[in-house]
C-alpha positions as CSV (number, residue, x, y, z in Angstrom):
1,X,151.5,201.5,88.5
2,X,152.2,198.8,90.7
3,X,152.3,195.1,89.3
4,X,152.3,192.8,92.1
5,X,153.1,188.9,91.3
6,X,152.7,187.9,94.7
7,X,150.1,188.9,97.0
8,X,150.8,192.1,99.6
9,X,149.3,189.5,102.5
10,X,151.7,186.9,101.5
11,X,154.4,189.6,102.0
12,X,152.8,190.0,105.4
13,X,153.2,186.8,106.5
14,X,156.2,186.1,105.3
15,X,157.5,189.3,107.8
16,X,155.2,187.8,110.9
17,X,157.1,184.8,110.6
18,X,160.0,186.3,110.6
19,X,158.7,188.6,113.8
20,X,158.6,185.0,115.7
21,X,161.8,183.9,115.1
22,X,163.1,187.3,116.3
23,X,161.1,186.8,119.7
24,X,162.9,183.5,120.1
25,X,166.1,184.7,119.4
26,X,165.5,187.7,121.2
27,X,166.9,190.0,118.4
28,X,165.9,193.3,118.0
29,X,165.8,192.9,113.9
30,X,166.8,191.0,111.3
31,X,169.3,192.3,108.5
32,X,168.9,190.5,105.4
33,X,171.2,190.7,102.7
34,X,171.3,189.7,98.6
35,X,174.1,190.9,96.1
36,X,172.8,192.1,92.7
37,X,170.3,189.3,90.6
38,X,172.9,188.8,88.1
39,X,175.2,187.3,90.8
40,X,173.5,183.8,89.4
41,X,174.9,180.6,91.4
42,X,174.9,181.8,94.5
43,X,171.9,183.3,97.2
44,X,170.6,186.8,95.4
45,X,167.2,185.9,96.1
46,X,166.6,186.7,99.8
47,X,165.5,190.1,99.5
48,X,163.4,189.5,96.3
49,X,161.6,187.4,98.6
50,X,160.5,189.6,101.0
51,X,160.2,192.5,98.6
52,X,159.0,191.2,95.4
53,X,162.2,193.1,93.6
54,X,163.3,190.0,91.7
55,X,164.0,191.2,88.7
56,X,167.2,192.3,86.7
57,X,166.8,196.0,87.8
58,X,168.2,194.9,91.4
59,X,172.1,195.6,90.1
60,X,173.3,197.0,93.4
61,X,173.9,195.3,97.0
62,X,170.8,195.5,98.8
63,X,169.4,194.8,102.5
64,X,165.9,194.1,104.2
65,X,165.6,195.1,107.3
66,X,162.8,193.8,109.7
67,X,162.2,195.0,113.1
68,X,160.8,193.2,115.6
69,X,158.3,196.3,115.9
70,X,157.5,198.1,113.2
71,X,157.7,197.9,109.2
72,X,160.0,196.4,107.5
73,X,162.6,198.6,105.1
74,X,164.2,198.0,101.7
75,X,167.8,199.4,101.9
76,X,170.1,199.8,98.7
77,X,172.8,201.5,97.6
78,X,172.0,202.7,94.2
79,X,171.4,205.8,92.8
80,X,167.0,207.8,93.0
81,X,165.6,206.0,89.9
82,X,165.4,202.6,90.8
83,X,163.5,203.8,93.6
84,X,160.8,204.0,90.6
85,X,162.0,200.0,89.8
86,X,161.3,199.1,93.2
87,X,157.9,200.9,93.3
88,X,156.7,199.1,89.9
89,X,157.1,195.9,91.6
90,X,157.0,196.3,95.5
91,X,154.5,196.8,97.6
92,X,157.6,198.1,100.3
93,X,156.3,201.4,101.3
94,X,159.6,202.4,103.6
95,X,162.6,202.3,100.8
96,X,165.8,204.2,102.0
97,X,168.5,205.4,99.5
98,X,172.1,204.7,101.6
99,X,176.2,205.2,100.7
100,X,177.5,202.2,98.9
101,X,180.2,199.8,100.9
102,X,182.4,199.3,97.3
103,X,183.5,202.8,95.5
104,X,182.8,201.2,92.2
105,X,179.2,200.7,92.9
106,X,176.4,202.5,90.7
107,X,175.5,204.4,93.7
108,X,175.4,207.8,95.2
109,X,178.7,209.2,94.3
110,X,180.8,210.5,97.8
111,X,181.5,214.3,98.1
112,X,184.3,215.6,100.1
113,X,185.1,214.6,102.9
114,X,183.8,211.0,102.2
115,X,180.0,211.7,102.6
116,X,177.2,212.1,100.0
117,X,174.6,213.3,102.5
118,X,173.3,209.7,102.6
119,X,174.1,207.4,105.8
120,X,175.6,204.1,105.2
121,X,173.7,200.5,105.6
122,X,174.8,200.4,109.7
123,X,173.4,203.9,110.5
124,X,170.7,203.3,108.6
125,X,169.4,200.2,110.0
126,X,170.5,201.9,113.8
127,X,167.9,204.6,112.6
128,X,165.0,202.3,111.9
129,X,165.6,200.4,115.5
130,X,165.7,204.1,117.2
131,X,162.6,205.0,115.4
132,X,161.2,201.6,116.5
133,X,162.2,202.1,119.8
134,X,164.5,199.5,120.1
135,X,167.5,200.7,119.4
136,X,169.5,198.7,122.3
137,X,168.7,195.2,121.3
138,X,171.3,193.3,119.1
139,X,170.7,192.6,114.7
140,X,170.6,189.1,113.4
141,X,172.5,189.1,110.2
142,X,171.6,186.5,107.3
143,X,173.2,186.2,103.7
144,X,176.3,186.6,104.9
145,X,177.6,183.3,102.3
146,X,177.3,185.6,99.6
147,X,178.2,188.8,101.0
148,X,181.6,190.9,100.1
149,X,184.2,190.8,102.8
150,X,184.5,194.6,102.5
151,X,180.8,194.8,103.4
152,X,180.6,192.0,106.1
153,X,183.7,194.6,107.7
154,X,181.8,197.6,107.5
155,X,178.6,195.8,109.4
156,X,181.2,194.2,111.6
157,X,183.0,197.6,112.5
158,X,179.3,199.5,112.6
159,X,177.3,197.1,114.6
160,X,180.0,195.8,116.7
161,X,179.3,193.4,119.8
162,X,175.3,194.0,118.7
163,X,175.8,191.9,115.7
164,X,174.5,188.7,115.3
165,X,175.3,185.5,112.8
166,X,171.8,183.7,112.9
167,X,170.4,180.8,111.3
168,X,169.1,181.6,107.9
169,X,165.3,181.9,108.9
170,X,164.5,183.0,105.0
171,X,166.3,180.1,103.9
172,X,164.3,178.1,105.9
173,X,160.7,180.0,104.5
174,X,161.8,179.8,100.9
175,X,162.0,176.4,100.7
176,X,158.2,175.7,100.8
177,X,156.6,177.5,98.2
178,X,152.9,179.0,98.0
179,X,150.8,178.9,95.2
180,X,151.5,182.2,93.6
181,X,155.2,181.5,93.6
182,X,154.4,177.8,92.2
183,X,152.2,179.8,89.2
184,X,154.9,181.9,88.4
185,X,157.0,178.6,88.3
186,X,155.1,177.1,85.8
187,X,155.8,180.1,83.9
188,X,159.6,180.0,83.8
189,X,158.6,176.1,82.9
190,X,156.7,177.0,79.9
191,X,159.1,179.5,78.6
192,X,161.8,176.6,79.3
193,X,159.9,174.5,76.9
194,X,159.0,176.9,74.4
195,X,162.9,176.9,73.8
196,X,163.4,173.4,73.2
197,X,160.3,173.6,71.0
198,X,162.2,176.4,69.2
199,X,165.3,173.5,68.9
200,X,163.2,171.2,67.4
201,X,162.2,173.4,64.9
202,X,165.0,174.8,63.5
203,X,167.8,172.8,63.9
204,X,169.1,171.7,60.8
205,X,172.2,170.0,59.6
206,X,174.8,172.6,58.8
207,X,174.2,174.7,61.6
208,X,176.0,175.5,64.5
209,X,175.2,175.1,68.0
210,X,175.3,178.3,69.1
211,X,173.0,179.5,65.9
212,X,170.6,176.9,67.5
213,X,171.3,178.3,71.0
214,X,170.4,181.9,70.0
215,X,167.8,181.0,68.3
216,X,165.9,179.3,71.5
217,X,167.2,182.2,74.2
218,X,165.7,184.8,71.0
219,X,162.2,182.7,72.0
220,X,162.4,182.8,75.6
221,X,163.8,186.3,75.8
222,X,160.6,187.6,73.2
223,X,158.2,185.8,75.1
224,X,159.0,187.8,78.8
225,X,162.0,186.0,80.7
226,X,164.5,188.0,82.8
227,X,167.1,185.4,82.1
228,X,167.7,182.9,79.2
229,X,170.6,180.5,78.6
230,X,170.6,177.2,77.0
231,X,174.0,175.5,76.6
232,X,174.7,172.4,74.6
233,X,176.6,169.2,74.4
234,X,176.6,167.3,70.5
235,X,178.8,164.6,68.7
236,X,178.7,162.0,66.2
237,X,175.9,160.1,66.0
238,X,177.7,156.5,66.8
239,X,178.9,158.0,70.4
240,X,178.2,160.0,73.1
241,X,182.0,159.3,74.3
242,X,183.0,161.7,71.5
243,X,180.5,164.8,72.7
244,X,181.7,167.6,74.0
245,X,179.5,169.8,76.8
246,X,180.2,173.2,75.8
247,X,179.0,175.9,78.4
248,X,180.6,178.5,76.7
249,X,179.6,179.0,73.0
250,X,179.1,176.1,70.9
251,X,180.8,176.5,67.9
252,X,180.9,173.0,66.4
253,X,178.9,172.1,63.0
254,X,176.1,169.7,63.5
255,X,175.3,167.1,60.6
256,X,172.1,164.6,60.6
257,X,172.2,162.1,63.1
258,X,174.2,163.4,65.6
259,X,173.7,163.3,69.3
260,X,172.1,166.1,70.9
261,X,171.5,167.2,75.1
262,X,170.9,171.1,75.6
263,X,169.7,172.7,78.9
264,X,168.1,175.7,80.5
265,X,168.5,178.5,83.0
266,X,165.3,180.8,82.2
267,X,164.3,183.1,84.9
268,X,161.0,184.4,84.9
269,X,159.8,186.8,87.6
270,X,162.6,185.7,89.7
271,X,161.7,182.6,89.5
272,X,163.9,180.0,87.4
273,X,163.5,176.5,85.6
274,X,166.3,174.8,84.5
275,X,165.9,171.6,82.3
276,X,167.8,169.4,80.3
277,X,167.1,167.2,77.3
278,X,168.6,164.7,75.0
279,X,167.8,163.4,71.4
280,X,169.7,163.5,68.0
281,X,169.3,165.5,64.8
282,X,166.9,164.1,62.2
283,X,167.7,160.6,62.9
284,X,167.6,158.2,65.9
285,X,170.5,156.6,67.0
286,X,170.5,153.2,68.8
287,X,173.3,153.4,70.3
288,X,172.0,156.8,72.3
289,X,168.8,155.0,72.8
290,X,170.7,152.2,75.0
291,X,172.7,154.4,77.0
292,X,169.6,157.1,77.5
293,X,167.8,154.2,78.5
294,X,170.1,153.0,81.7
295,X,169.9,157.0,82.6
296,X,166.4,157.3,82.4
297,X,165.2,154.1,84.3
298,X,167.9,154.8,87.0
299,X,166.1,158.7,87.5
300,X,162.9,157.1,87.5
301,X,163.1,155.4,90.0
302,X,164.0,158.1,92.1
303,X,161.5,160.2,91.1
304,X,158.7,156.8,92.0
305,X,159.9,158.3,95.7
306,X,159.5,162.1,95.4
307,X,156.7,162.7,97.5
308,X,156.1,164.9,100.7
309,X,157.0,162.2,104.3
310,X,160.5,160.4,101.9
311,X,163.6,161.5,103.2
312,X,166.0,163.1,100.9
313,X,168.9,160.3,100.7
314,X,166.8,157.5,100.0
315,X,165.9,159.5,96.7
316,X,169.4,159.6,95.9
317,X,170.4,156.3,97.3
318,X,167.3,154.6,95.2
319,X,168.7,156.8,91.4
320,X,172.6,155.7,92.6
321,X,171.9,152.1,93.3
322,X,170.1,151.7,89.9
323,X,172.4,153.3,88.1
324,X,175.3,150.7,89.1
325,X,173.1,147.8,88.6
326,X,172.8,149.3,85.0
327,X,176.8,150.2,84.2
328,X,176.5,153.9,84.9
329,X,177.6,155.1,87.8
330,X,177.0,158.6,89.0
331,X,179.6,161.4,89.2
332,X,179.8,162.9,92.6
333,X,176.9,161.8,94.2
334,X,174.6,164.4,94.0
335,X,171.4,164.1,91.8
336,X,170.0,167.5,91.7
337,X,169.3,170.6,94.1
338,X,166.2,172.7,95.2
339,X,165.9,175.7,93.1
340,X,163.0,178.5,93.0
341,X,164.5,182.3,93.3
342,X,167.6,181.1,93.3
343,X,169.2,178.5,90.9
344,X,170.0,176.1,94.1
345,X,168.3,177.0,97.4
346,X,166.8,174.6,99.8
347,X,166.2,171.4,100.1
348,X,170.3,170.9,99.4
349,X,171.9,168.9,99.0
350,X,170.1,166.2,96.8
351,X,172.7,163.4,98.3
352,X,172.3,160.0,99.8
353,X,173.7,161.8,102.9
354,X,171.0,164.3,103.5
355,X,168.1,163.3,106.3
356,X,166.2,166.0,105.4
357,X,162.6,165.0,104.7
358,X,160.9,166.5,101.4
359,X,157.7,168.6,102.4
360,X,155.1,169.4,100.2
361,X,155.4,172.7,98.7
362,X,159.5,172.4,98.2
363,X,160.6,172.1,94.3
364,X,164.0,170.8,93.3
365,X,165.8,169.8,89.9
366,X,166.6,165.9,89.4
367,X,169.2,165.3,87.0
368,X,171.5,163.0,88.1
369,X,175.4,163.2,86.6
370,X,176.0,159.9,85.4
371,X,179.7,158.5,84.3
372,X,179.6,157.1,80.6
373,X,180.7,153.3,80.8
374,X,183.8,153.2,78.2
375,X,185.4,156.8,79.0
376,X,183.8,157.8,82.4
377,X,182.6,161.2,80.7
378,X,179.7,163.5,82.2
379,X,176.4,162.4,80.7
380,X,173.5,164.5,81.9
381,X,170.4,163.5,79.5
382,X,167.9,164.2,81.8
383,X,166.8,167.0,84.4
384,X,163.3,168.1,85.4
385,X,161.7,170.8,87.7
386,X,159.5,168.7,90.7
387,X,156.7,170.1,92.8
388,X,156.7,167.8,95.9
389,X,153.2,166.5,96.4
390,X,151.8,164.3,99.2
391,X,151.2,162.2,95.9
392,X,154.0,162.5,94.3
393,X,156.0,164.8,91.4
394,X,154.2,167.5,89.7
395,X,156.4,167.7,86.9
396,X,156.7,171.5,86.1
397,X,157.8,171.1,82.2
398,X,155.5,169.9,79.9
399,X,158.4,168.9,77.3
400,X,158.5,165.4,76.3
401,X,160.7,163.1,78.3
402,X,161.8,160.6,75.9
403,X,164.8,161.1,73.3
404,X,163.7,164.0,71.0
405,X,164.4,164.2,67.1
406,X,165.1,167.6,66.0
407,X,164.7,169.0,62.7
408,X,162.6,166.7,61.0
């Protein structure tokens, strides 16, 4: 049975827009590409979007096409079953089975001669244009940043001259996001704090991080997300200088009073949160206090401009200005990124450089990379998931803010 997140209309418009930008470019479809989901930094999102197969099923390369007449098709190589995957949560009703670009692929496996009965992702696409009738009329390609040379080759060799690199059109529509994607948001949010909640509960002197760690992705993971990671930085409780970020696991032994700052990547749905929060264990520490202090105020004030009409670099000018006032300046410049189906999708980047002007409806992550005074170390104490409002932030975590104190 069919379990639809987003609304089959939404689907629709999302392809009509796409249908106009065709007619401008005067392209005769638009192939749209995304690698598997668990390809996480990069764009894997594209085809979730106009498919509603977000989830960690989609292991194998996959392609939208969209004709400029006629329905659109989901093309993947993978092997008959996850037709059944698509079907659960896709309302796609034309979903073609095609021969894998890389031979290690979970795909169709070749029989002699090189074919498997299947045709590849170039005759394919030529048949849906000649069943369209417009099978003269040159492809737009998009997702080509995150696409496997081998493949871009094989689209290159099959399409030839017809083959078009196009501005990213469902780059462009993801940015803004409607209210059922903003609900399903909120979600990966509340599974995000329900983590940290799990942190402050169980932490406990003697324990290490990454018992802590498994102990909040074992919450997240129970409770419906696709995706959970938390990683975490701790050290001794009279300075941050002597913390160590570990991404990888955490394997030091915590003991009352020392400083802690873990973060998130849940997925939920597709969509993801990721947040990041700082405190200490059992006790406060004054000297974390200070420094969170400076971070916090500098971020602030940033966040005082988020709103729908503010361009995007006086955001980040405001947060990097304020931090050097305050001792701290920022590392690298950036102070955050969009993020939605992807981890970081438009509006980037979050830099003093970038004119872009926030629109209501986008959502990005602040948290600002600041550069500890004594040492110059990363210190990241802070991140949040924004809904840009004509009125401001909608802060999508419900988490406290302020410096936390675990395991009391």
């Amino acid at each position: 049975m069919i379990s639809l997140e987003i609304p089959s209309d939404e689907y629709g418009i999302r392809y009509e827009k796409i249908r106009e930008f065709l007619k401008v470019q005067g392209l005769g479809a638009l192939f749209v590409y995304s690698p598997p989901a668990e390809h996480k930094w990069g764009q894997t999102a594209h085809v979730a979007y106009l498919t509603g197969w977000a989830n960690h099923d989609r292991i194998v390369d996959s392609v939208v096409v969209v004709p400029a007449v006629g329905q659109p098709a989901l093309i993947f190589a993978g092997l008959p079953f996850m037709q059944e995957q698509v079907a659960d949560v896709s309302p796609m009703k034309d979903i073609r089975l095609v021969q894998a670009v890389d031979p290690n692929a979970v795909a169709m496996a070749k029989g002699k001669g090189g074919s498997s009965g299947a045709r590849d992702f170039v005759a394919e696409t030529l048949a849906i244009l000649s069943e369209n009738g417009i099978r003269q009329q040159d492809i737009g390609v998009v997702g080509i940043e995150r696409m496997p040379v081998p493949f871009y080759e094989s689209l290159a060799a099959g399409f030839g001259n017809s083959l078009r690199r196009v501005d990213d059109i469902v780059e462009h529509l993801r940015g803004n996001k409607s209210p059922a994607e903003l609900a399903l948001m909120r979600k990966a949010a509340a599974l995000s704090d329900s983590g940290f909640q799990t942190m402050l509960e169980i932490a406990r002197p003697g324990m290490r991080g990454i018992e802590i760690l498994a102990e909040m992705e074992r919450t997240v993971r129970r409770e419906g997300a696709d995706h959970a990671k938390y990683w975490m930085a701790s050290g001794p409780p009279t300075s941050w200088n002597d913390a160590r970020l570990d991404i990888k696991p955490h394997l030091r032994v915590l003991g009352a009073g020392d400083l802690m700052a873990a973060c998130s990547y849940v997925v939920y749905k597709g969509y993801w949160c990721h947040g990041q929060r700082t405190g200490t264990l059992q006790q406060p520490s004054a000297e974390l206090s200070q420094t969170f202090a400076a971070a916090r105020q500098s971020q602030d004030a940033g966040l005082d401009l988020l709103r729908a009409g503010v361009p995007i670099g006086r955001v980040a000018k405001t947060i990097k200005e304020v931090a050097m006032e305050l001792g701290m300046p920022l590392q690298g410049g950036r102070i955050g990124h969009g993020i939605g189906m992807d981890y970081s999708e438009q509006p980037v980047p979050l830099t003093e450089a970038n004119e872009t002007v926030l629109e209501e409806g986008m959502t990005c992550v602040i948290h600002a990379a600041y550069s500890l005074p004594e040492t110059g170390k990363l210190f990241v104490p802070l991140g949040d998931v924004c809904h840009v409002t004509a009125n401001g932030p909608e802060f999508l975590m419900q988490f406290g803010r302020d410096l936390f104190c675990a395991g009391q």
